[in-house]
N, C-alpha and C positions, 0 to 999 in steps of 0.2 A: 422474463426469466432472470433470476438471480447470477451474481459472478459464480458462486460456487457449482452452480445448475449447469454453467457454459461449460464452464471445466468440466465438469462430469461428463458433458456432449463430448468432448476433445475440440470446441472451441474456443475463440480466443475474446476478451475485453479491453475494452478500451477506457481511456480514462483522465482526469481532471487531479492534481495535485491544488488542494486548497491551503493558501497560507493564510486569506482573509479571514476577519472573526465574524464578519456582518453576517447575520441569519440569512436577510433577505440574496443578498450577492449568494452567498452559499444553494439559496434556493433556485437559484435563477441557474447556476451550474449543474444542479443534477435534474433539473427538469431539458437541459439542453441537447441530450441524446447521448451521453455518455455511460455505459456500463456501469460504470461506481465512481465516484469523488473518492479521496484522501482527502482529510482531516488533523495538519500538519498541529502536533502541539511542541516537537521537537524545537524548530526553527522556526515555525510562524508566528502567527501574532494572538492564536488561540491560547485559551487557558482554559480550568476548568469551569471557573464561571459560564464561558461564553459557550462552551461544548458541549452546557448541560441544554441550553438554548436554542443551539443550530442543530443538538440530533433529534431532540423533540419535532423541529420541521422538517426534517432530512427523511424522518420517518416517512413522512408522506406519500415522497415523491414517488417511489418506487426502487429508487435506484440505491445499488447497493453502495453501501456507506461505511468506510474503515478509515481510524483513527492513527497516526502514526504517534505512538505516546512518546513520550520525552525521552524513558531509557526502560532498559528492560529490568521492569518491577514488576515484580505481582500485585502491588496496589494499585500501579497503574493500568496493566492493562486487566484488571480486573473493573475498576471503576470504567472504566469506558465500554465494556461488555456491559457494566448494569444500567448503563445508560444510552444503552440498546444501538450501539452500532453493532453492524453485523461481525465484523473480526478487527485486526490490531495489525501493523506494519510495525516493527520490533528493530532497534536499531542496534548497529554495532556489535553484531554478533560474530564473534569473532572464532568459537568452536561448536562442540558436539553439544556440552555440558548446558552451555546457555541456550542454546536451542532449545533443548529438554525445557529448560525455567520456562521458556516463552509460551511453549505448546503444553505444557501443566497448567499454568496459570490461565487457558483460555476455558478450561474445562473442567466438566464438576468430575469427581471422585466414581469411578465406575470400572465392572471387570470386565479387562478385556484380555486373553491371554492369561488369566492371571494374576494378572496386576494391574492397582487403580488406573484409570487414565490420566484421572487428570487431579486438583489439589483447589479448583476454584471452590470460594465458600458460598453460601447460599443468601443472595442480597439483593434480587433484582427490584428496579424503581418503578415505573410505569407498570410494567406488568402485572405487580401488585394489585394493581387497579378493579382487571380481569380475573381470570383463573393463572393460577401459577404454571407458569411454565415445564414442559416435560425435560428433565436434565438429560436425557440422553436423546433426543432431538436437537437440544440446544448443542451438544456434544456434537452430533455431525453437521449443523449448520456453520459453528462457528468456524470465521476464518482464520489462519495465524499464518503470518509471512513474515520471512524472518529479512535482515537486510545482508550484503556481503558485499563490504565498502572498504576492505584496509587488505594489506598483502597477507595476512594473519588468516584474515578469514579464505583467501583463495586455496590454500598452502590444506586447510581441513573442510574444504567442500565437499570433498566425498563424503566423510563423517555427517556432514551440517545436513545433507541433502535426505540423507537412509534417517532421520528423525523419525521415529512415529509419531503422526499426527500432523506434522507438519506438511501447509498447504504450498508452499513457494516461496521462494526464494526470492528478492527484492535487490536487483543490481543501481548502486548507485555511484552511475560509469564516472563524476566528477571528483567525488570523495576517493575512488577506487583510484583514478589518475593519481591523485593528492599521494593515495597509502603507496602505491608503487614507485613513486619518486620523481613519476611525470604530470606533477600538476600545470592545469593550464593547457592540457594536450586534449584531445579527444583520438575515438575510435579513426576519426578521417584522416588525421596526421601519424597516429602511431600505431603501427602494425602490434607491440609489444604489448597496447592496450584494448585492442581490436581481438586480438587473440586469449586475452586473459577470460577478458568480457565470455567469448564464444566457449571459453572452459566451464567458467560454470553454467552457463545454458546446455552445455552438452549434460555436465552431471545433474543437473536439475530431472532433464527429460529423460534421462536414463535410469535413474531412481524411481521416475513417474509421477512426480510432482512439476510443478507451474516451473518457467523460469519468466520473472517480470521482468520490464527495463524500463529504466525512468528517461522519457525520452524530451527533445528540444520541440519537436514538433512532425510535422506528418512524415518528414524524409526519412528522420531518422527510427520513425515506428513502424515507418516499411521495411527499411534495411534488417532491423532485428527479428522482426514479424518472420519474413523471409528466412533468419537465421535460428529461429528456434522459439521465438519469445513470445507466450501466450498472456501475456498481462501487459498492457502498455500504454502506460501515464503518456500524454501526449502534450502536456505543456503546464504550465503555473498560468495559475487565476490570477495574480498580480501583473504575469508578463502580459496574457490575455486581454483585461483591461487596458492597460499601459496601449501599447499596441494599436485597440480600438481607438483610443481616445487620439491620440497621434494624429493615425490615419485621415479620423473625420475631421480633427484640427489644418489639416493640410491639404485633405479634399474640398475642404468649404474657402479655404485661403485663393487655391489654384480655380474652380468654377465660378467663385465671388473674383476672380483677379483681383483678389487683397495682396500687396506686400507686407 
């Protein structure tokens, strides 16, 4: 079952932030049992070169696979739709207005109410291959989550949240410390950012859309879980490595009694 599928149940996913470019490392995380990967081009060490590469394998796995593009551009996250990731994580969105850009740009031109949905143009790559794709299929599969990381965006989250089209919302609680003026703090030391957090997971789920949270690891994706949060990044592919590689450095040191 796909992340959007879960959703639709009123389930929740779970999930991998990838900053790494390698295919194969990329491979090896969405075959690991995680919901969906992230596809960090924002801050990681991907580009388009290496993203036209690791979604080509990512197709594979099953596992559902979204792109965090660099800023919210209609060329971007256009190009990473036709390069068949399933939807796009949208950063810095900070009102109504650029939500609207995000959730247009994910989608082709179609009536609903009235009015087009969406303004994506017609380009996909692989697919070509095969028979072309249905656009209003591609319309409701696609995902678009948008981020709400600075004091700006807290202040118009009701507005950000009543989007049409928009799948969820993307809490990213260290950036969100940083915009409220307590960088450096988390949910565990500050009440003022434990409560902000919990604002918008409340307007998210009260709109009826996702609230995600980008989390340090299993404690704190239960804590949120528990608080409202159906999407939940549970750690970085670089810390994850990092980490293993440590551990078995220091397990083989202490069994071998090496100093």
């Amino acid at each position: 079952m796909g992340l959007k599928e879960t959703w639709r149940d009123g389930g929740t996913g779970i999930g991998l932030w990838c900053v790494i470019s390698d295919p194969a490392v990329l491979e090896i995380a969405a075959r690991a049992g995680f919901d969906y990967v992230t596809v960090d081009m924002q801050h990681g060490l991907n580009n388009w070169g290496t993203v036209n590469h690791s979604l080509r394998v990512l197709s594979t796995t099953g596992t559902t696979v979204l792109v965090r593009v660099p800023a919210n551009r209609e060329e971007y996250i256009t190009r990473a739709l036709d390069l068949c990731a399933a939807g796009v994580v949208v950063p810095m969105i900070n009102t109504a207005k650029y939500a609207v850009a995000a959730v247009t740009a994910c989608r082709y031109p179609a009536k609903v109410e009235g009015r087009p949905l969406g303004n994506r143009s017609f380009g996909p790559i692989w697919a070509d291959l095969d028979d072309l794709p249905d656009t209003d299929v591609a319309n409701d599969n696609a995902i678009c989550v948008v981020q709400i990381e600075t004091a700006t965006a807290v202040e118009n989250v009701e507005q950000i949240v009543r989007t049409p089209g928009l799948d969820a919302v993307y809490i990213g609680p260290y950036d969100l410390a940083l915009g409220i003026g307590l960088g450096g703090q988390t949910y565990r030391e500050s009440y003022v950012i434990r409560d902000t957090i919990q604002k918008v997971i409340d307007a998210a789920n009260a709109a009826g859309i996702v609230a995600a949270m980008h989390c340090d690891g299993p404690e704190m994706a239960a804590y949120w879980h528990a608080h409202g949060a159906r999407m939940l990044t549970s750690g970085l592919d670089s810390t994850v490595v990092n980490t293993a590689y440590r551990n078995l450095a220091n397990d083989v040191r202490k069994e071998a009694k090496i100093d």
